[in-house]
N, C-alpha and C positions, 0 to 999 in steps of 0.2 A: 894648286892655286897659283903657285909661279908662272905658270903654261899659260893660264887664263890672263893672267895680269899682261903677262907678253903680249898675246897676242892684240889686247884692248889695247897697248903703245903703240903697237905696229901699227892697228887700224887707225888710231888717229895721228902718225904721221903720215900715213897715206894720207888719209884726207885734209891735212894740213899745206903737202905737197900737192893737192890735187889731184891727184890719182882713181882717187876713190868719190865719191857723190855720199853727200849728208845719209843721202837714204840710204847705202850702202852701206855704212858704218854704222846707224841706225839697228839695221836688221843684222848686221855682228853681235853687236850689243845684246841683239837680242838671244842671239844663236849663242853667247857666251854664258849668257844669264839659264840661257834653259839648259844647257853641260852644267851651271853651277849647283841647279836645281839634281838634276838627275843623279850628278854626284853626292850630294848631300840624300837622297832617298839610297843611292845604294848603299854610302855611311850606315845608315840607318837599320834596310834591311838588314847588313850585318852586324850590326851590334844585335838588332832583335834574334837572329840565329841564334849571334850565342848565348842571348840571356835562356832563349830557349831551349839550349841543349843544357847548358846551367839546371834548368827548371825540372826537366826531364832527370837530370842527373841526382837531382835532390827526390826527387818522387820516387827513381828506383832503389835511392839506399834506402826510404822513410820504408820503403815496400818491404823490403827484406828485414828490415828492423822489425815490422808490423809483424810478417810473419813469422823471426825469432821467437817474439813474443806470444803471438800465438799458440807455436808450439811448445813453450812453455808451459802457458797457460792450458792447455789439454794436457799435459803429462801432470802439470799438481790437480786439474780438475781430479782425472781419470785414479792420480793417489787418491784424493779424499776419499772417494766413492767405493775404493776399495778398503778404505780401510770403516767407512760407514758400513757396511757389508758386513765386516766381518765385529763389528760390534756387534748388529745386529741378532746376526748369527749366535754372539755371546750371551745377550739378552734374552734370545728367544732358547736358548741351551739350560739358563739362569732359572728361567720360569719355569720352564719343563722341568727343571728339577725341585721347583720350590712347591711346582702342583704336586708332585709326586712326595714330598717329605708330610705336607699339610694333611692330602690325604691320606697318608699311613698311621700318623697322627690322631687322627679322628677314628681308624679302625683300632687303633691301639687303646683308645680311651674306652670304645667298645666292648672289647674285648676284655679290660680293666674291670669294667660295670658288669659283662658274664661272668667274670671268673669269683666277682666278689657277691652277687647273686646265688651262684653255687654252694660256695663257701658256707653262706647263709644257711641255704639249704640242706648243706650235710650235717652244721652244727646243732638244727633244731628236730632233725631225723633223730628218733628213739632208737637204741645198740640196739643189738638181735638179742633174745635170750641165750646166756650161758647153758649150755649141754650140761643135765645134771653128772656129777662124778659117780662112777658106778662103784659100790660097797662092797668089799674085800668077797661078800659071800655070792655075789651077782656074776653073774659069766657074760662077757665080752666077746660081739662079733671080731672075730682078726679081719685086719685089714688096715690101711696104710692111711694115712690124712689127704686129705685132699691138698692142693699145690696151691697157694695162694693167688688170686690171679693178679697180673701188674695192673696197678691206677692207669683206670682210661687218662685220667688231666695228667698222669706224670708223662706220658706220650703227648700228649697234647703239647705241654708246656718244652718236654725236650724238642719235639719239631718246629714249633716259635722260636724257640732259641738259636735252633740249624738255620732258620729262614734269619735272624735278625744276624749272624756271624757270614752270611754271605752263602750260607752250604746248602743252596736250592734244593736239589737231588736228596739230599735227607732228610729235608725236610718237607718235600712233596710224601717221600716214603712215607714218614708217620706221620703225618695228616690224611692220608690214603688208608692207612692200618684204622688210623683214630674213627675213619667216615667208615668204614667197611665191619668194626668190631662193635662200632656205638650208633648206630643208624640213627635210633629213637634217639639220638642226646639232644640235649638245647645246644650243644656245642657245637653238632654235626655241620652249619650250614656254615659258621665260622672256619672249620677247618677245609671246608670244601672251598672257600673263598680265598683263603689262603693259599690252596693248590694254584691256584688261576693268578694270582699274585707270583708265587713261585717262578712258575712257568713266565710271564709278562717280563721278568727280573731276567731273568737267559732269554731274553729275545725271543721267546717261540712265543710268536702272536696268533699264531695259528691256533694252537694247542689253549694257550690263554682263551680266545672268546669259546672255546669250547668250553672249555671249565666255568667259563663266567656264565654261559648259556646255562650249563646246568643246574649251578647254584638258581639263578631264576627260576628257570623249571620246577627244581626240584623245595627248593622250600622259598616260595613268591613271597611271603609273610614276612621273612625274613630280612632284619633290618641291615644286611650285608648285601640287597638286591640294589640302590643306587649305587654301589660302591662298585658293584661287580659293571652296571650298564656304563656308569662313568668308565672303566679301565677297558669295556668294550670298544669306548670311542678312543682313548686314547691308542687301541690299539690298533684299529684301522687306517689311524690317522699314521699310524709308525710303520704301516705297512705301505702306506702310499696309496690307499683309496680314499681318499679326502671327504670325499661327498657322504659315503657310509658314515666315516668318525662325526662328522659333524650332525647327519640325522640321528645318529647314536646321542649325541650331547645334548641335541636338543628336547629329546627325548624324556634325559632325566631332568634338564629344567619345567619341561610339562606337567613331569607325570611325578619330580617332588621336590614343589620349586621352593621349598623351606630346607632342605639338607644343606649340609655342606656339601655333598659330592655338586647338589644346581649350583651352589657360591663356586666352583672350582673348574665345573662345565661352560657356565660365562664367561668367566675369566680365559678358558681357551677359545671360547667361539671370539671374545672379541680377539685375542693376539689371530687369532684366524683372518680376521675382520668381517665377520658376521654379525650383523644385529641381532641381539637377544630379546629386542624388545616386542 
């Protein structure tokens, strides 16, 4: 600005002294004013640099901040989710186990009502006749008594017991003795149903729907036949053929949709999420 001021003095003592023509110093004036001009726009443009490197500078820490955050925010997402997961996981373990207790429950109640049916039935059975005793003057075949033979139900009842203490393997054994010695029992399709439980309980799902097959096959009548098609499906489902378990479950809600085992088959098609309706 001192430069300009100068040089506007000079040109008007020129033209005071004469030197210079009005128009002369005119067109200074003007040549000063447009330096005054273009200096003030260069001002300008630098001040606008740096606000704009200012601006720039604030955009890439807000960026880096943004993306802090970001990564934050996917590492608590990606926690939640893992630990939604694994509730899930607990939930679905939870049910699994709560289908499994309900229905053993309902076979136990069963079982309850055969054994006390029996009962019935042996108390209102007539004794055998007493052998008359043979008279001092009477002569007697020799020969040895016969061996008493052991209660089918106290086998019966010692192999429930092995299956309820965890001791599969003895108690497939005498539920196996029990099917094999008492064919014709009313018991028989209970203990064959309990072999397939047995087996289900050690993981052999293989072995299981075989067992379960056969209770169906072999006594269809028998009210241990949802119980066994129920644990078919669960057993498919534990093998990892999904689609079988679930036409297995649906199967018993069709075919007996008043049991408990259809209330327990619903209940897995829906945690499946399959509609039952």
């Amino acid at each position: 600005m001192r430069l300009f001021r100068s040089i506007v003095v000079a040109a008007a003592a020129l033209a005071a002294s004469g030197c210079i023509s009005t128009s002369d110093f005119e067109a200074m004036q003007r040549q000063v004013a447009e330096l005054q001009d273009e200096l003030a726009n260069v001002k300008r443009t630098a001040a606008g640099k740096e606000e704009v490197q200012g601006v720039n500078a604030r955009i890439v820490e807000q960026t880096e901040t943004l993306l802090k955050s970001n990564a934050t925010l996917v590492s608590k997402v990606n926690e939640i989710d893992e630990r939604v997961q694994n509730t899930q996981g607990s939930i679905e373990q939870s049910n699994y186990r709560m289908d499994q207790l309900a229905q053993q429950l309902a076979q136990v109640k069963r079982d309850v009502d055969d054994l006390r049916a029996r009962i019935t039935a042996l108390q209102t059975t007539p004794a055998p006749a007493t052998a008359a005793t043979p008279s001092s003057g009477e002569l007697t075949v020799p020969g040895s008594p016969a061996a008493p033979s052991a209660d089918p139900m106290q086998t019966y009842q010692a192999a429930y017991r092995d299956y309820q203490r965890g001791n599969y393997d003895l108690a497939i054994e005498g539920f196996r003795e029990f099917v094999q010695d008492n064919a014709n029992s009313d018991m028989a399709d209970n203990a064959a149903y309990w072999i397939g439980e047995s087996l289900f309980s050690q993981k052999k799902y293989r072995e299981a729907i075989a067992q379960f097959d056969s209770v169906v096959t072999r006594y269809p009548r028998s009210d241990k036949v949802p119980g066994a098609l129920l644990k078919k499906g669960y057993a498919y489902i534990s093998l990892g053929e999904r689609a079988q378990g679930i036409v297995q479950l649906q199967y018993v809600v069709h075919e007996h949709p008043k049991s408990q085992e259809a209330s327990l088959a619903r209940q897995k098609l829906k945690q499946l999420g399959v509609d039952t309706q």
